[in-house]
N, C-alpha and C positions, 0 to 999 in steps of 0.2 A: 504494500500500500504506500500512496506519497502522503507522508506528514509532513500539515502545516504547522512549526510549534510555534507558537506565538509567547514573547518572553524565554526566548534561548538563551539570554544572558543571566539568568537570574539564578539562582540557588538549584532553585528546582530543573530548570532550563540543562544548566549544565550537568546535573543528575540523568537525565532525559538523553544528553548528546552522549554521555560514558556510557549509559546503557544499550541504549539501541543500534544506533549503528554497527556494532559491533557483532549484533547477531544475526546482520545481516539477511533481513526479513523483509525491511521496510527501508523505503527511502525518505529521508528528516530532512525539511526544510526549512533551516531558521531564520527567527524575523528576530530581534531585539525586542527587548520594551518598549525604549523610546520611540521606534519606528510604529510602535500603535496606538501614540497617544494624540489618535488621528484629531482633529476639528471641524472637517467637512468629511462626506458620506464616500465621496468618488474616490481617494486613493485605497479606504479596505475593499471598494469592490473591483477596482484596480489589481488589487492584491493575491483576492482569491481569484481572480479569471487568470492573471500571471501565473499562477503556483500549479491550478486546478489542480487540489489535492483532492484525494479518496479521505481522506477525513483530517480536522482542524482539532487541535489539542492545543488549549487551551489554559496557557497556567497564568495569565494576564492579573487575573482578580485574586488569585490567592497568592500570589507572589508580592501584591502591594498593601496587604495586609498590617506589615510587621514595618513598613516605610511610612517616618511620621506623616499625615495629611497628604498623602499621595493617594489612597481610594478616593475618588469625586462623584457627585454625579453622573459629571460628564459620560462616566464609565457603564453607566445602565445605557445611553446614545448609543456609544460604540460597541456592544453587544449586542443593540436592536441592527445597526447595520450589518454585524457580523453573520447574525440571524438569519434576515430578510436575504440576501447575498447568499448563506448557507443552503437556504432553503432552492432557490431556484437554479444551482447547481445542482442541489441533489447529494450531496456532499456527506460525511459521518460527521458528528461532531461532542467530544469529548470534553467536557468544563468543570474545571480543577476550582471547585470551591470548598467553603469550611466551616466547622462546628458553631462559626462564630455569627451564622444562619439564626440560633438559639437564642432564646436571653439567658439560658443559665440557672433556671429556675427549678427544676424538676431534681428530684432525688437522686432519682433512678439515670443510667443510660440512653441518650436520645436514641429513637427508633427513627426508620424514614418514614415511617408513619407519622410521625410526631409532627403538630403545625408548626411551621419559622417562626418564630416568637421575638427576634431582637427587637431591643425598644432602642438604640442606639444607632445611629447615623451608617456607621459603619455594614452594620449589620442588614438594614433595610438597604442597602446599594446592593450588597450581596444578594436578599431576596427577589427585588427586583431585578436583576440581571439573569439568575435561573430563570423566576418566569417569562420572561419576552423571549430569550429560547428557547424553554418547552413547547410554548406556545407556537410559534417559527418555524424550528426547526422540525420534522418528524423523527430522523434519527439523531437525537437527542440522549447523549448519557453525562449522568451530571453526578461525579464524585465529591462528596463532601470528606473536607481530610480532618484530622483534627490540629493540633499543634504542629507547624510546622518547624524544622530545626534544622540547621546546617552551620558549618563551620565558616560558611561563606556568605559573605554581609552583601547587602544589607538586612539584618536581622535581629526579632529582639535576644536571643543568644548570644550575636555579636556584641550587643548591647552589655549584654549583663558581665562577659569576660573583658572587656574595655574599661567598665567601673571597678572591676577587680584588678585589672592591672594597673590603673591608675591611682588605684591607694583608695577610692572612695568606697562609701559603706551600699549595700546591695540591703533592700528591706522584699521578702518576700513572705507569701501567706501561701497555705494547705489547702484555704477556705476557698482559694483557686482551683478550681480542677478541670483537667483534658485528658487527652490519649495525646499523648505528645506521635510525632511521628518523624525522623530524620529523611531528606532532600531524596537518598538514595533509597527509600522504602519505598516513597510516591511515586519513582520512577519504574520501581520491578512491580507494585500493581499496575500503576498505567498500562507498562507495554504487555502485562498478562491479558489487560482486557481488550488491547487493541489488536493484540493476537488473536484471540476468540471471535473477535468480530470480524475478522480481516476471514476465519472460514464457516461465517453465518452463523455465530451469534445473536442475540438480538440486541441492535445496536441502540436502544430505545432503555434509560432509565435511573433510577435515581436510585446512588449508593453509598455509602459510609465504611471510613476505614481511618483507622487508626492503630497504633501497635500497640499491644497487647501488654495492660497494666495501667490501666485509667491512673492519674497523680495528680499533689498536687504540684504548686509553683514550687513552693519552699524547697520538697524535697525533690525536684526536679534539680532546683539550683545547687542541692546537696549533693546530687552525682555528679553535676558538673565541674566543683569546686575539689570535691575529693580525687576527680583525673588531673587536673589542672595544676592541683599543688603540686605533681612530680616536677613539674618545670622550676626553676629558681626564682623565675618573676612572679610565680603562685605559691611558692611554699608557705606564705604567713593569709593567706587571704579566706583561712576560715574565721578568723577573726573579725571580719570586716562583714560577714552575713549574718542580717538581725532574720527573727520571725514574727510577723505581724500575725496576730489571732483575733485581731478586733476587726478585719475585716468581713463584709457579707460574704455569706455562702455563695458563689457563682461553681455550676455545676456543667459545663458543656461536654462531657466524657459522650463518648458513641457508645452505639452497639454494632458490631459489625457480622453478625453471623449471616445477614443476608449475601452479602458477598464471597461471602466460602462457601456456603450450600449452592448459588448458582454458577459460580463462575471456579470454585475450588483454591480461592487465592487463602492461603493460611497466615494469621500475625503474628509477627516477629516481635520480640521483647521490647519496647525502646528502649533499656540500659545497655543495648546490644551494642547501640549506634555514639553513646556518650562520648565514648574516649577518642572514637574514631572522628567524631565534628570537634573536639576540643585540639585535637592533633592538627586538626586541618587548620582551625584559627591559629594557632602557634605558629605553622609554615608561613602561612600567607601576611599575616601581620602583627607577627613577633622576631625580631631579632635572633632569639634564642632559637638555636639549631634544636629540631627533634632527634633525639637519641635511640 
């Protein structure tokens, strides 16, 4: 199949180029971020008549997540055109969204059952942008991921080891919780589902996935702090992480068994991925040589 990945530069992006091409299945055609933070309607359908891919994958809106004030409005536009364009190609279309669909409220594990609930800005861009592709597009499958992580910024991860190497204090809370999932986990479901669909699948629907071990912030930031110290510029910076317990309960954890029972994709731990995105922040913008 020809993939169009839109956001080839980003975290997840570059998860997507190490994975796929490599298995030599499919052909990956990358667009940047920046290249899709169109304004008028004519250069994405420009885009997609240029590329004419077998299906459009999609990491635009979960990639800008974790970038301050970088989801807009604008970005439900530019998925109605991506949409409407998708549609009349005929085209597959894969869109890489997140738990962050929720407000956070529920006890339990969100289902894809479960209504979008966010009451926050962020959250309703997100909602809107699913529906004007369900609605659009007919082969429509729409991944909700949960936490997304990688060693490679822009990201709130990168965030958090930047305040720790910088000497500053890190405040996290429990009363957070997700399925965290690292860059290269979203890439080996993507390309299992794009495998499936590439020999008739049904390319049509909404799915959740996250790896296995719903948590929360705090002790997320506790596995990452505890790989970290090995380096020299982390040895002292468990000192420097408070725990906040006075914050509200926010619950956005998945449930993912719909996705293993149809598609047989199995979840991987996240502490699997820890040390291995911590390792990567080190190479990429740390001085200190990994050993």
């Amino acid at each position: 199949m020809r993939i169009l990945l839109l956001g080839s530069d980003t975290p997840i992006g570059h998860s997507l180029r190490a994975f796929i091409p490599p298995l030599q299945r499919h052909e990956l055609i990358q667009v940047p971020l920046e290249a899709t933070r169109w304004t008028r309607q004519r250069p994405a359908k420009k885009l997609l008549k240029t590329a004419d891919p077998d299906l459009i994958l999609d990491a635009r809106l979960v990639s800008l997540i974790d970038r301050v004030d970088a989801l807009e409005p604008a970005d439900i536009e530019r998925s109605q055109w991506l949409g409407s364009t998708a549609a009349r190609q005929g085209c597959h279309y894969l869109l890489l969204s997140s738990s962050r669909v929720f407000s956070g409220e529920l006890k339990r594990p969100y289902r894809e059952s479960d209504k979008a609930d966010a009451k926050d800005e962020l959250g309703a861009i997100l909602i809107e942008a699913e529906t004007q592709l369900r609605d659009l597009v007919e082969s429509i499958f729409v991944l909700r991921l949960g936490w997304v992580f990688s060693g490679r910024g822009p990201s709130a991860m990168n965030r958090v080891l930047d305040s720790l190497r910088d000497g500053e204090s890190l405040t996290a809370s429990d009363n957070r919780r997700d399925c965290p999932v690292h860059s290269a986990e979203v890439a080996r479901v993507a390309a299992g589902v794009i495998d499936q669909i590439g020999v008739g699948a049904p390319g049509r629907g909404l799915f959740h996935y996250g790896s296995e071990g719903d948590t929360g912030y705090f002790s997320f930031a506790e596995a990452a702090v505890a790989c970290a110290s090995q380096f020299g510029r982390f040895a002292n910076v468990r000192e420097q992480l408070r725990e906040d317990t006075t914050m509200p309960m926010v619950n956005r954890s998945l449930e993912c068994t719909a996705i293993r029972h149809q598609f047989g994709i199995q979840q991987r731990p996240w502490r699997d991925f820890v040390e291995r995105a911590v390792r990567r922040y080190i190479e990429l913008y740390c001085q200190e040589a990994v050993e």
